[in-house]
SERO-4910 file (N, C-alpha, C, O; in steps of 0.05 Angstrom, whole numbers):
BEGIN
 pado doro    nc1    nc2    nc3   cac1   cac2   cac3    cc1    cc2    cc3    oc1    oc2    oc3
  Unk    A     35    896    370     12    879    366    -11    886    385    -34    882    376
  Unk    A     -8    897    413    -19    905    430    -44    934    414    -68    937    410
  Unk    A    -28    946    410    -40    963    398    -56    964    364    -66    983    352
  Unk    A    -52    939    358    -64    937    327    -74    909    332    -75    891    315
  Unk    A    -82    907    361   -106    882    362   -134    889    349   -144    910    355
  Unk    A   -147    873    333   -173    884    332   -199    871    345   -222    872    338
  Unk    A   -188    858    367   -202    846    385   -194    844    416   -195    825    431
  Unk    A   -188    865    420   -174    871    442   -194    868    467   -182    872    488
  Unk    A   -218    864    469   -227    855    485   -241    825    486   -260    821    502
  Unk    A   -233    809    473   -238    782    471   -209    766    471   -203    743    478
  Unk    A   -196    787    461   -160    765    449   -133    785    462   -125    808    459
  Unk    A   -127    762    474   -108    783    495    -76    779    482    -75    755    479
  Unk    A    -55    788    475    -32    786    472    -11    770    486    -16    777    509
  Unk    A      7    755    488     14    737    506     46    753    507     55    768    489
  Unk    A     57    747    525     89    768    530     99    752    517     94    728    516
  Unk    A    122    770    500    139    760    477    156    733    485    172    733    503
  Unk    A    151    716    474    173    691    479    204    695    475    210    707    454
  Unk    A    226    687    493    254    693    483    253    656    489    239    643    504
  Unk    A    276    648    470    285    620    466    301    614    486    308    634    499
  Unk    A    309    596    492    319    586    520    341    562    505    335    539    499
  Unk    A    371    578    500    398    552    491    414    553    508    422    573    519
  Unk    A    423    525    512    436    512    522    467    521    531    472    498    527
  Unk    A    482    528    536    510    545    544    529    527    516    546    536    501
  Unk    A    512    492    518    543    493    500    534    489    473    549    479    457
  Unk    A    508    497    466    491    511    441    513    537    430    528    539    410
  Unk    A    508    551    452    526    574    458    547    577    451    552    598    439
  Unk    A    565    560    454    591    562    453    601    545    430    625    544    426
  Unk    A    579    529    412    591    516    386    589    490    387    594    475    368
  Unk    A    584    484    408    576    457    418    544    446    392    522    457    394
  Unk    A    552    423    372    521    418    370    502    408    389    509    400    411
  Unk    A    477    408    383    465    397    409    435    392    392    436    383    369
  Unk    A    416    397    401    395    387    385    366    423    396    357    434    417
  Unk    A    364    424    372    352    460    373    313    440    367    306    426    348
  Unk    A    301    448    388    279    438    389    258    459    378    263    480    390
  Unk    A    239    462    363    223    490    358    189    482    348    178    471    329
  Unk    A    180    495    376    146    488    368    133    513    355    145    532    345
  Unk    A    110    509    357     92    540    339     86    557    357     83    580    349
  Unk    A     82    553    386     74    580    388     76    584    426     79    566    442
  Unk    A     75    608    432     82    609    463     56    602    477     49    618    495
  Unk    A     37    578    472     23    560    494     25    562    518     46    553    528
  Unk    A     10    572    532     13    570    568     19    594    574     13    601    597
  Unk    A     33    614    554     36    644    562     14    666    568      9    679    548
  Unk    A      2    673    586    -23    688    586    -23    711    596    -44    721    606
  Unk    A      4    725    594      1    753    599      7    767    586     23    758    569
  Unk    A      0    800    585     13    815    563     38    827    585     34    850    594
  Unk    A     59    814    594     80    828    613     98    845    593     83    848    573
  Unk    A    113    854    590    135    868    567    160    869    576    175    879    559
  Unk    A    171    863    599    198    861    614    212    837    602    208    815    611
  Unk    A    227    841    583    249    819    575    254    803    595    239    783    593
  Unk    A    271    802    616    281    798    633    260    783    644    268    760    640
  Unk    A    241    782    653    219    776    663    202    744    640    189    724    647
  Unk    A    213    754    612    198    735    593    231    708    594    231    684    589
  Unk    A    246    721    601    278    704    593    275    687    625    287    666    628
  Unk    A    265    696    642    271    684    677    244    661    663    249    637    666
  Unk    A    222    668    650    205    644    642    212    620    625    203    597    628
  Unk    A    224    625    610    241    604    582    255    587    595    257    564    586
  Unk    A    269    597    623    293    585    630    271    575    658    285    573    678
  Unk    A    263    572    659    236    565    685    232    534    675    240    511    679
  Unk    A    219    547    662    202    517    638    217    505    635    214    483    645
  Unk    A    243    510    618    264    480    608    282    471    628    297    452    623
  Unk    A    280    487    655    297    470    669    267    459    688    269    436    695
  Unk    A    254    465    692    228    457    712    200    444    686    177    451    691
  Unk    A    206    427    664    184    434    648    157    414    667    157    399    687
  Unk    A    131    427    644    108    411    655    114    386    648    136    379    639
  Unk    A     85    368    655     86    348    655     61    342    628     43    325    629
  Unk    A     65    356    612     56    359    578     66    340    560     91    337    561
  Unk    A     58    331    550     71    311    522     90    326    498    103    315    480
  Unk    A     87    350    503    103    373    480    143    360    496    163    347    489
  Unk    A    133    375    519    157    365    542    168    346    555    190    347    567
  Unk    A    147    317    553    157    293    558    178    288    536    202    284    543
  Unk    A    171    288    506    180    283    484    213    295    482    233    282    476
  Unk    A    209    328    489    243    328    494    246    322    508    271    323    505
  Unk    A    243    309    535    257    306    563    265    274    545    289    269    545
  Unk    A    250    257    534    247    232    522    276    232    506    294    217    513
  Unk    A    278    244    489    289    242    465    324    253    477    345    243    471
  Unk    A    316    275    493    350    295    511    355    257    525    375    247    516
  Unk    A    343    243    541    357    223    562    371    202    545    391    189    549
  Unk    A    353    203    523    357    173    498    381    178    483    398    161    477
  Unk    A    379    210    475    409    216    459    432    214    481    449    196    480
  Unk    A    433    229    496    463    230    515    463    216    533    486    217    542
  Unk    A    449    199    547    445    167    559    450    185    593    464    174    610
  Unk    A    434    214    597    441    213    625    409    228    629    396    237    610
  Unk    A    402    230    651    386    250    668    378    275    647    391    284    628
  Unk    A    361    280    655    351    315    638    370    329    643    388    338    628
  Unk    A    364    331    671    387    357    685    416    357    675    429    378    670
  Unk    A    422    336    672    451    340    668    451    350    628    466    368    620
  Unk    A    437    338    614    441    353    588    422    367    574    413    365    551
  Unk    A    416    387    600    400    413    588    419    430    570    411    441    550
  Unk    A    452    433    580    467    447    564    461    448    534    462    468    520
  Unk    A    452    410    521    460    413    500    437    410    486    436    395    466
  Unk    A    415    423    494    392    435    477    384    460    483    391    476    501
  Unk    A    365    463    463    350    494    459    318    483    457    308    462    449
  Unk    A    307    507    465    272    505    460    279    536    449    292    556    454
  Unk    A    260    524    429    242    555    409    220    554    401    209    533    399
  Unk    A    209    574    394    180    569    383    180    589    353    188    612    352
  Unk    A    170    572    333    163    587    302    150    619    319    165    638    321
  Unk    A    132    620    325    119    654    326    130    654    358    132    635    374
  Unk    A    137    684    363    151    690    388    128    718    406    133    734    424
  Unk    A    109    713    395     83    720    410     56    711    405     43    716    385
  Unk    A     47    698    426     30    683    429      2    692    438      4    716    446
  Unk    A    -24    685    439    -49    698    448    -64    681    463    -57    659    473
  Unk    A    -90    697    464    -98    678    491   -132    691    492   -139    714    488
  Unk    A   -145    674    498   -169    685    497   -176    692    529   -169    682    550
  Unk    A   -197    717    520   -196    723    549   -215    719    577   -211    719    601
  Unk    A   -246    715    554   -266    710    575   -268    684    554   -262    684    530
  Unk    A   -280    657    572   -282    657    608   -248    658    622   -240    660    645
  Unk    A   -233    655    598   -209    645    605   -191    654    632   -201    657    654
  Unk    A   -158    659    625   -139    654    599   -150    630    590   -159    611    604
  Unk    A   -148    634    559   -136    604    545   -124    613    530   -131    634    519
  Unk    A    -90    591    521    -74    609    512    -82    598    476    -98    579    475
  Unk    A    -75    605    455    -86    595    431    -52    603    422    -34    617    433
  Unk    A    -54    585    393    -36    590    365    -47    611    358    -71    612    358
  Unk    A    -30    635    350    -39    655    330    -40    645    309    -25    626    303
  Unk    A    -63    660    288    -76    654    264    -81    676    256    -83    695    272
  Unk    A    -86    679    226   -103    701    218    -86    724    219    -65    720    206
  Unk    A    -88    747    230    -75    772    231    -58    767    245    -36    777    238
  Unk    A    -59    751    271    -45    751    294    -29    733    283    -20    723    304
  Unk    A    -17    720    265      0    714    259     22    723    230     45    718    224
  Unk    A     -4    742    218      4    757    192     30    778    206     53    777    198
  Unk    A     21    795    227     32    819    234     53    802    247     66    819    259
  Unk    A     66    777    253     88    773    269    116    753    251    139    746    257
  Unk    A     99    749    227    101    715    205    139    742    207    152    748    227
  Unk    A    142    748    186    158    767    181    183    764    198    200    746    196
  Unk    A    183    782    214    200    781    244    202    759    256    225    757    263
  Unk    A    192    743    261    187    722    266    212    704    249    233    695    258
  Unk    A    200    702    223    235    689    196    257    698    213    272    683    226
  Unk    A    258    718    211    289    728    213    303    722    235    326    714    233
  Unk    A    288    726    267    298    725    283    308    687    286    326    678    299
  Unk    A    293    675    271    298    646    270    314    633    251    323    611    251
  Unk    A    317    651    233    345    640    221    367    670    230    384    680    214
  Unk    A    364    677    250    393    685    270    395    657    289    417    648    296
  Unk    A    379    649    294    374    619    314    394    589    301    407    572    312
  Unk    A    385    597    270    394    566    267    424    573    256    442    557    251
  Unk    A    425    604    253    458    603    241    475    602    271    499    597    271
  Unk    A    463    606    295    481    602    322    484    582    319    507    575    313
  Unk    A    465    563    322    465    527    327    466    522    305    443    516    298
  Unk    A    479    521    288    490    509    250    495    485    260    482    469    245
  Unk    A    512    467    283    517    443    272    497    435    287    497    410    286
  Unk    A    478    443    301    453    431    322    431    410    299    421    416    277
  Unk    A    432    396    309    399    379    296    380    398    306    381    412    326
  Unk    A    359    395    281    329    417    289    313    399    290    319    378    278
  Unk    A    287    401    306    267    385    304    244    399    311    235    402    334
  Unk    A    233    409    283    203    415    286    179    405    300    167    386    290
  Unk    A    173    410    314    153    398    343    122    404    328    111    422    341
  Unk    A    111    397    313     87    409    297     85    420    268    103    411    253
  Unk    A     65    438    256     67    452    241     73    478    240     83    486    261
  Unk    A     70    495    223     72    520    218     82    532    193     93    519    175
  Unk    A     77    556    192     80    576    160    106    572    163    116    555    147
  Unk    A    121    582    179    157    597    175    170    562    172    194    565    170
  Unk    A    165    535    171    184    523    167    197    520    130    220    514    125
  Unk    A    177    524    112    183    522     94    206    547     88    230    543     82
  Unk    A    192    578     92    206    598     90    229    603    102    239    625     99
  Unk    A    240    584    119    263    573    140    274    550    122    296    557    130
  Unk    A    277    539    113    289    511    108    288    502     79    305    491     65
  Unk    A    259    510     71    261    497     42    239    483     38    229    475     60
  Unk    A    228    478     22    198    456      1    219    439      4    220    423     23
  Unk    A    239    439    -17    249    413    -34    272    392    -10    283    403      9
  Unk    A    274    373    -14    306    358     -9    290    346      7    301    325      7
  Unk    A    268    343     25    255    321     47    254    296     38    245    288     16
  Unk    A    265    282     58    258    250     52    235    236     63    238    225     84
  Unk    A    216    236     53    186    234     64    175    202     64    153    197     75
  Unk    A    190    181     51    194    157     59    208    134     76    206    110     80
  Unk    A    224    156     85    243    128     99    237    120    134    242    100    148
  Unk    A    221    149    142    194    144    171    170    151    165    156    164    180
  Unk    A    159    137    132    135    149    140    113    145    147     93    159    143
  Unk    A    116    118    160     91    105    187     91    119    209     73    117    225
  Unk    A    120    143    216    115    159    243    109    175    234     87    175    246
  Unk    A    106    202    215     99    213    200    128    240    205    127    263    214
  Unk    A    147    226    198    177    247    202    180    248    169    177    233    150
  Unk    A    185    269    175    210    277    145    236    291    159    241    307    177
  Unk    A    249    278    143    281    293    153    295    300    125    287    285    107
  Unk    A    315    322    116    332    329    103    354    336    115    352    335    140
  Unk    A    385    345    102    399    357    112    407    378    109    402    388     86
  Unk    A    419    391    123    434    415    116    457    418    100    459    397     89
  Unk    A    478    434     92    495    438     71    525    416     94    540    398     87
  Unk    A    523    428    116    534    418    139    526    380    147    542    364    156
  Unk    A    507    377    142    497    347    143    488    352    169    501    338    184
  Unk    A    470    364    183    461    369    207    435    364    200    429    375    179
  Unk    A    419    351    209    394    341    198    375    356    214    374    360    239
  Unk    A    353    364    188    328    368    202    304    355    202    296    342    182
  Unk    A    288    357    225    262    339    226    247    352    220    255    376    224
  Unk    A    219    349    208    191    360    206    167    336    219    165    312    211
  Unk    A    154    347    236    141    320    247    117    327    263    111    350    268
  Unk    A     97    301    271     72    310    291     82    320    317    101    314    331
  Unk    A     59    344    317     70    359    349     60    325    368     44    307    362
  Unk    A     79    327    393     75    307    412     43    301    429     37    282    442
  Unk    A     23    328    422      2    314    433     -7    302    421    -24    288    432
  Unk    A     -3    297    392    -16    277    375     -9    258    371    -24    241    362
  Unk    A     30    253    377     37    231    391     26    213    411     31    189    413
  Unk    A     18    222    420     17    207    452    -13    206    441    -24    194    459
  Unk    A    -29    211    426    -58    208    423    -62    180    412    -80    164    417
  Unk    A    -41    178    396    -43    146    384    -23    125    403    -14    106    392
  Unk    A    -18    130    433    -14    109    444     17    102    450     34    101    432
  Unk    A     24     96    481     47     88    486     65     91    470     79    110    464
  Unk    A     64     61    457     81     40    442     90     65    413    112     65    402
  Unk    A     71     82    406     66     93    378     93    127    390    112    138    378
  Unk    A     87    129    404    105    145    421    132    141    424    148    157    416
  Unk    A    140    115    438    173    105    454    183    101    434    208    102    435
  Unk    A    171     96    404    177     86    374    192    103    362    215    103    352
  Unk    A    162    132    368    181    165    353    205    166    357    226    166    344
  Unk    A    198    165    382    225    182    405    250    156    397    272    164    388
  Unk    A    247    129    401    266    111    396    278    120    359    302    126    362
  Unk    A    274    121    341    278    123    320    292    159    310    311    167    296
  Unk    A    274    170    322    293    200    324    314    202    330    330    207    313
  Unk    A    322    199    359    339    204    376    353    178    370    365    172    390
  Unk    A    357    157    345    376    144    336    390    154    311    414    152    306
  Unk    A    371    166    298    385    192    274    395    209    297    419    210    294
  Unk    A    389    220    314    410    247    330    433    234    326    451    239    310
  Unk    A    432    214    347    455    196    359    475    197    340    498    205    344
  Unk    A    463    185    312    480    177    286    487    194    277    504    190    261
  Unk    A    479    224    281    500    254    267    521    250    279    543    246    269
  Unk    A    511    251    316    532    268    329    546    244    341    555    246    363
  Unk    A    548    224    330    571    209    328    592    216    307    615    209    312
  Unk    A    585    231    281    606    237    257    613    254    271    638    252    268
  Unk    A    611    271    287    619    297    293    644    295    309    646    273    321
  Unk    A    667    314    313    692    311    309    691    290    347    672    295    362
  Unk    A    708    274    355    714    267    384    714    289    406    733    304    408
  Unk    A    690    289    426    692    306    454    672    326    448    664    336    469
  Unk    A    660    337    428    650    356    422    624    359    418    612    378    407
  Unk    A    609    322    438    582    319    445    584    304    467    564    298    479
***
């Protein structure tokens, strides 16, 4: 992408995002697979894996103090009734596009790719994310925003678009009964206020609760 920028001196490339799961994601454990649009806050073109993976794991164990991040930190304490720290194991952060941009003068500012910058990544992008959701199969997903790849990920049809739709959630399930969310990213949560917020998060993270209670004894 570096090299088939066509604005390479206004629009800078952001270092590739790697997803950041949980050990007992990992190991088969469900847990709840979180996934926004795009690598926000990333503003370098670095290329060292290792370097982009020490960042993923930065952020979700150290996150800001952002409304994207209150919302999981919100939703991780409300489902498993302890501290962040203690059930980071049983989530994941991902993001729909896994390279991000950034404008450069006066900046950084980091932006959603659009346009080309999202044409040249849409592709690769699918795939490597449904390798994501076949790891975490029994994980709850919860779309943090919009984007192209959720349809081409999941599906148009089977959403239940009435039963939250004063918060503006849709949920379906999977073949597994692992449910997924489609919903407002959290800054637009928190734009409409407290109360409109503790609501989301109260009502979500009571559907989590209510999967991964069917789920077999010990194995959440």
């Amino acid at each position: 992408m570096i090299k088939k920028n066509p604005h390479s001196e206004h629009v800078g490339i952001a270092a590739p995002f790697l997803p950041w799961i949980g050990d007992a994601i990992f190991k088969g454990s469900p847990g709840i697979y979180f996934i926004g649009i795009a690598t926000r806050g990333a503003t370098s073109e670095a290329d060292d894996f290792d370097e982009c993976k020490r960042w993923s794991a930065d952020i979700a164990s150290n996150p800001p103090p952002t409304p994207y991040w209150r919302y999981i930190i919100d939703i991780a304490k409300t489902v498993y009734k302890k501290e962040y720290s203690q059930c980071r194991s049983r989530i994941a952060w991902s993001n729909q596009f896994k390279i991000g941009i950034f404008n450069k003068p006066p900046g950084p500012e980091s932006r959603n790719p659009s346009g080309i910058y999202a044409h040249m990544q849409e592709e690769l992008c699918r795939l490597i994310l449904e390798r994501e959701l076949q790891l975490a199969s029994t994980s709850v997903v919860i779309f943090l925003g919009d984007g192209p790849l959720i349809y081409p990920l999941v599906g148009k049809d089977g959403w239940d678009r009435k039963r939250h739709r004063s918060l503006g959630i849709w949920v379906k399930e999977r073949k597994n009964g692992a449910p997924i969310f489609y919903q407002y990213h959290p800054g637009w949560l928190q734009r409409q206020g407290v109360e409109h917020f503790s609501e989301h998060v109260h009502v979500v993270a009571c559907a989590v609760r209510e999967y991964l209670g069917r789920r077999p004894k010990g194995t959440w």
